[in-house]
C-alpha positions as CSV (number, residue, x, y, z in Angstrom):
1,X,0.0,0.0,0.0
2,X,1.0,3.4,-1.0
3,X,2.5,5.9,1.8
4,X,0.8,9.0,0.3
5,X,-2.8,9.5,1.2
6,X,-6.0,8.6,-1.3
7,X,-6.5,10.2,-4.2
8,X,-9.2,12.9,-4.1
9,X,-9.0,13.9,-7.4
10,X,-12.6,14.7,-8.5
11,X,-14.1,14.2,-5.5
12,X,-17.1,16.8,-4.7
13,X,-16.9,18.3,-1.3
14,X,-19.5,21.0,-1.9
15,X,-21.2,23.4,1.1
16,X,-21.5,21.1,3.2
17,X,-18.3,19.2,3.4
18,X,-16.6,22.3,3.9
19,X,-18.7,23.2,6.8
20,X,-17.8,20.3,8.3
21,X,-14.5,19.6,7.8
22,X,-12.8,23.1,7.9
23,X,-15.6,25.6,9.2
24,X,-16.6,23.5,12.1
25,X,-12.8,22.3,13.1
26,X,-11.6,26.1,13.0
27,X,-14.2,26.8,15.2
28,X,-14.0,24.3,18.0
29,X,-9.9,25.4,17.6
30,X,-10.7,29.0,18.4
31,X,-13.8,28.2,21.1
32,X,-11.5,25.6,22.7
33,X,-8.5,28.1,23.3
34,X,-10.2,31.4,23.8
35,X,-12.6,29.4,25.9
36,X,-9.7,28.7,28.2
37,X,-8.0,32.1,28.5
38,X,-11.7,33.5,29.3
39,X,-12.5,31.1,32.3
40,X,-9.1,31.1,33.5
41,X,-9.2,34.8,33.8
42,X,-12.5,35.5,34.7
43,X,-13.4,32.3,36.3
44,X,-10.7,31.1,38.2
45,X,-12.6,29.8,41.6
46,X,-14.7,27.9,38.9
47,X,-11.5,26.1,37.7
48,X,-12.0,22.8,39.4
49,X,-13.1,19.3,39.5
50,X,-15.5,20.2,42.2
51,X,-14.6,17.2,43.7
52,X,-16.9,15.2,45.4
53,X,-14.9,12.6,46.8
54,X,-16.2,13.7,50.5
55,X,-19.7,12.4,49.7
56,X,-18.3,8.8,48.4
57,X,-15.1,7.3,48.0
58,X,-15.4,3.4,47.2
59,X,-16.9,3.6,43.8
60,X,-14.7,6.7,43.2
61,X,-11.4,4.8,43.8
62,X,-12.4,2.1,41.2
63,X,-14.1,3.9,38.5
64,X,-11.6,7.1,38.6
65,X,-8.5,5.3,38.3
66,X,-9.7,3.1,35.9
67,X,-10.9,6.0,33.9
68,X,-8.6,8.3,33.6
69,X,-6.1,5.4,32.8
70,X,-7.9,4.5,30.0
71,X,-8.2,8.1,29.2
72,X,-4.5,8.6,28.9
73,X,-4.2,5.4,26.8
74,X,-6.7,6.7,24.3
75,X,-5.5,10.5,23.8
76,X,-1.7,8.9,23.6
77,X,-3.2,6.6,20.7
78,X,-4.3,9.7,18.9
79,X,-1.1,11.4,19.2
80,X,0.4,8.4,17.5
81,X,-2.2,7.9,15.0
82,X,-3.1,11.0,13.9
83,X,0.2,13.2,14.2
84,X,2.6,10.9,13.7
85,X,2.8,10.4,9.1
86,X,2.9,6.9,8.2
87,X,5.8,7.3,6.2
88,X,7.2,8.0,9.5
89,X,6.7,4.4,10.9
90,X,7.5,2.5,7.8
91,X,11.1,4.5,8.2
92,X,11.3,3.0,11.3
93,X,10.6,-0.6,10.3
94,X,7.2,-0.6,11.4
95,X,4.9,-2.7,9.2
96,X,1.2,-2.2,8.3
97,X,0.7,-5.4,10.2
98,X,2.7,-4.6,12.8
99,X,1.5,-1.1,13.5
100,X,-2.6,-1.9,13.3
101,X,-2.1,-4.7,15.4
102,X,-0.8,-2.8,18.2
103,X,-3.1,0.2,17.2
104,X,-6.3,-2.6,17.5
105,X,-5.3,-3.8,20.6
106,X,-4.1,-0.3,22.8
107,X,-7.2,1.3,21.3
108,X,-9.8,-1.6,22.3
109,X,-8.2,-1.9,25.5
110,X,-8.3,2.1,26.3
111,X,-11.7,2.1,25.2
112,X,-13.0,-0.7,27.3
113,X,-11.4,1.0,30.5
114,X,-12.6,4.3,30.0
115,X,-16.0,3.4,29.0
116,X,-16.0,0.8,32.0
117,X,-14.7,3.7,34.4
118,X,-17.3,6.0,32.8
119,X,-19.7,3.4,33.4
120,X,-19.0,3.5,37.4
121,X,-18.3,7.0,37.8
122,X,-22.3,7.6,36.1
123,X,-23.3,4.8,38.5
124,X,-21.9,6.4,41.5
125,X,-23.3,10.0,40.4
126,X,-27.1,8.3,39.5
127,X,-27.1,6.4,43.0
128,X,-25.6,8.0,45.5
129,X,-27.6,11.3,46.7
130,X,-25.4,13.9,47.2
131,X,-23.2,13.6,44.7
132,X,-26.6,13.4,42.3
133,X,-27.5,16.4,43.8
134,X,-23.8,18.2,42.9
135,X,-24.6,16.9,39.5
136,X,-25.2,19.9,37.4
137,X,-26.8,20.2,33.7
138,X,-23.5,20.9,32.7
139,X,-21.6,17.7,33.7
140,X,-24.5,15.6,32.2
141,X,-23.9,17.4,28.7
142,X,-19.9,16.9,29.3
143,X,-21.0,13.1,30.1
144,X,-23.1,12.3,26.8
145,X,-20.3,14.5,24.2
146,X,-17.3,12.3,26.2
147,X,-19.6,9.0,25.9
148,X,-20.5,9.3,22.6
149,X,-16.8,10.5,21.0
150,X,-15.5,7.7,22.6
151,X,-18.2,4.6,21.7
152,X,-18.3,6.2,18.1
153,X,-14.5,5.9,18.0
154,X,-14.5,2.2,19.7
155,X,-17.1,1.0,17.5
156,X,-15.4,2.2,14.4
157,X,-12.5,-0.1,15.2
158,X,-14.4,-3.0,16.7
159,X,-16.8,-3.2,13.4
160,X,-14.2,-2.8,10.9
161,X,-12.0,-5.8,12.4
162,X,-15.0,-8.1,12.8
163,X,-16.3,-7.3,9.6
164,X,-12.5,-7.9,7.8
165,X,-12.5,-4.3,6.2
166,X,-10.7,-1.7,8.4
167,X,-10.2,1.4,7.2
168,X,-6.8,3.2,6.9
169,X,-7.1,5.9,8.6
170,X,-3.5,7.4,7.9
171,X,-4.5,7.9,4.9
172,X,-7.6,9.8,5.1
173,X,-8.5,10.8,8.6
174,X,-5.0,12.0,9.7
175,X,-3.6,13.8,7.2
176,X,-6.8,15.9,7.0
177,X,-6.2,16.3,10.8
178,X,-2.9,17.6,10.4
179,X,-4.0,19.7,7.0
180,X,-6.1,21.9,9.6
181,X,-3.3,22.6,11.6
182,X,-0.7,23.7,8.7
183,X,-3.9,25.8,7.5
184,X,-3.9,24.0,4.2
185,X,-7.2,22.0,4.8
186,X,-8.2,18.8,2.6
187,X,-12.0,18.3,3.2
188,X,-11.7,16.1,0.3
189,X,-9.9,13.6,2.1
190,X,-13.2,13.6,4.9
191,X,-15.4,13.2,2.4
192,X,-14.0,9.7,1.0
193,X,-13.4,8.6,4.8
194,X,-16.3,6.2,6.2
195,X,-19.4,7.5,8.1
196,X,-18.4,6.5,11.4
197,X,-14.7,7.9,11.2
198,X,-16.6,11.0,10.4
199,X,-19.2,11.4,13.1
200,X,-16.4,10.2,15.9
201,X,-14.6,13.4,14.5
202,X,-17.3,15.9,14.6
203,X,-18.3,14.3,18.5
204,X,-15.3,15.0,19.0
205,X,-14.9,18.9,17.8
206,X,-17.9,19.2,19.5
207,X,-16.4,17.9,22.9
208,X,-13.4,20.1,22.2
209,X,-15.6,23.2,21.9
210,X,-17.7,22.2,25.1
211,X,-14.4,22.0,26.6
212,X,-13.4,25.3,28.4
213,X,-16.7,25.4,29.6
214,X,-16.8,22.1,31.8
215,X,-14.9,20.5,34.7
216,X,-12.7,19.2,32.0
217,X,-10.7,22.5,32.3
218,X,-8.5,20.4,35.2
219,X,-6.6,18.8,32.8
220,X,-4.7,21.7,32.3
221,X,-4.2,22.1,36.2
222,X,-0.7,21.4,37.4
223,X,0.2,22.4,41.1
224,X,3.9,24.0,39.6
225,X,3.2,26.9,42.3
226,X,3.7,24.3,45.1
227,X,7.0,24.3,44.1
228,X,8.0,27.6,44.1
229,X,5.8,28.9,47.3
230,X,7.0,29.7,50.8
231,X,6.9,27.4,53.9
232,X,4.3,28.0,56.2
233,X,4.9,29.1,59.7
234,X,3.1,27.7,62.7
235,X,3.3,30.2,65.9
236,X,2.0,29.7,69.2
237,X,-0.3,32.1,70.6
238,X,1.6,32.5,73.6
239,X,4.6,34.8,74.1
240,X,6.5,32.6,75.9
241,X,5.7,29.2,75.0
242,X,5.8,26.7,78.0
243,X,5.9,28.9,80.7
244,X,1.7,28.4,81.1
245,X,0.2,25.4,82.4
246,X,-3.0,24.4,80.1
247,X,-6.5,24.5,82.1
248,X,-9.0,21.6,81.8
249,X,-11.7,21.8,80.2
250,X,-13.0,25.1,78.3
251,X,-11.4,28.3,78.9
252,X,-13.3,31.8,78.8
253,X,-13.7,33.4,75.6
254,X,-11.9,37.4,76.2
């Protein structure tokens, strides 16, 4: 198989498929980063998980871990898939073989974690009261964009290996990804790519452009400023510490 993406030569992309596959990426692009320098500056006490491991913790510590490891798995699959040419890994000495075979079996096994951890962490908001209660319109939005990119993105590689006729996606789906990004856009290259590639891509512009405006902002949290800020100091309230014997019991308010 040839290196070089499909031909799109005569290929009709029309209103629509530029809509689509450069108006609506371009947009997500600019909501997702100006969405983040708004609520960071004029949201900041908003900037959180608003954690509610205080309410329950025995579901949490399954389904979170669980989660956000399958979470890392899938977003370092993308990295490799979609960023990486394939020209890249045949350099390398990676086969076609070689290279799907691990893709198929990280990307099934990312999926299936994350959508299991998803699966507890919904659980554990439906059943247990207070943290339904914490559970704002917002985070159930966030919840059906994050299911849906990720079981439109799983099932697009579980159907085409049981049905014998994956699609390459290095040769359609990424280099249109990375056409966006060196603002030479090939909608073309969507167009010829299967329906399910393309509806896992526009879940997931969509989840991008939700983004800034969810709890999902604490992935970009980092506590660098604990390593740069000053000890705290602990002082007694008495001026001579020691030289006072505590009383029992409760002592008269001044």
């Amino acid at each position: 198989m040839s290196a070089e993406p499909v031909s799109t030569t005569g290929v009709e992309v029309g209103a629509l498929g530029t809509l689509l596959w450069v108006a609506v990426p371009y947009a997500a692009i600019a909501t997702f980063v100006v969405g983040h320098v708004w609520r960071y500056r004029y949201d900041k006490f908003g900037w959180t998980t608003r954690s509610s491991q205080l309410y329950e913790n025995r579901l949490l510590r399954l389904g979170s871990p669980l989660f956000h490891f399958g979470i890392l798995l899938v977003a370092v699959g993308h990295v490799g898939g979609l960023l990486i040419p394939r020209n890249w890994t045949e350099t390398l000495g990676v086969s076609d073989h070689l290279y799907h075979a691990v893709a198929v079996s990280l990307g099934v096994l990312a999926g299936v974690c994350t959508l299991a951890g998803a699966a507890i962490l919904i659980y554990r908001r439906r059943t247990v009261g207070p943290v339904f209660s914490a559970t704002t319109r917002n985070d159930k939005v966030m919840y059906v964009l994050l299911i849906a990119t990720i079981l439109l993105g799983l099932g697009t590689t579980v159907l085409g290996n049981l049905t014998d006729s994956p699609h390459d996606y290095r040769q359609t789906v990424s280099p249109w990804f990375r056409s966006i990004f060196t603002l030479h856009p090939d909608p073309a290259l969507m167009v010829v790519a299967p329906l399910g590639f393309r509806l896992h891509a526009l879940a997931a512009w969509s989840l991008f452009a939700f983004w800034p405006f969810s709890r999902l902002v604490h992935v970009f949290s980092l506590p660098i400023g604990y390593l740069t800020r000053p000890y705290i100091v602990y002082r007694t309230r008495d001026t001579a510490p020691g030289t006072r014997t505590p009383h029992r019991g409760w002592e008269r308010t001044p």
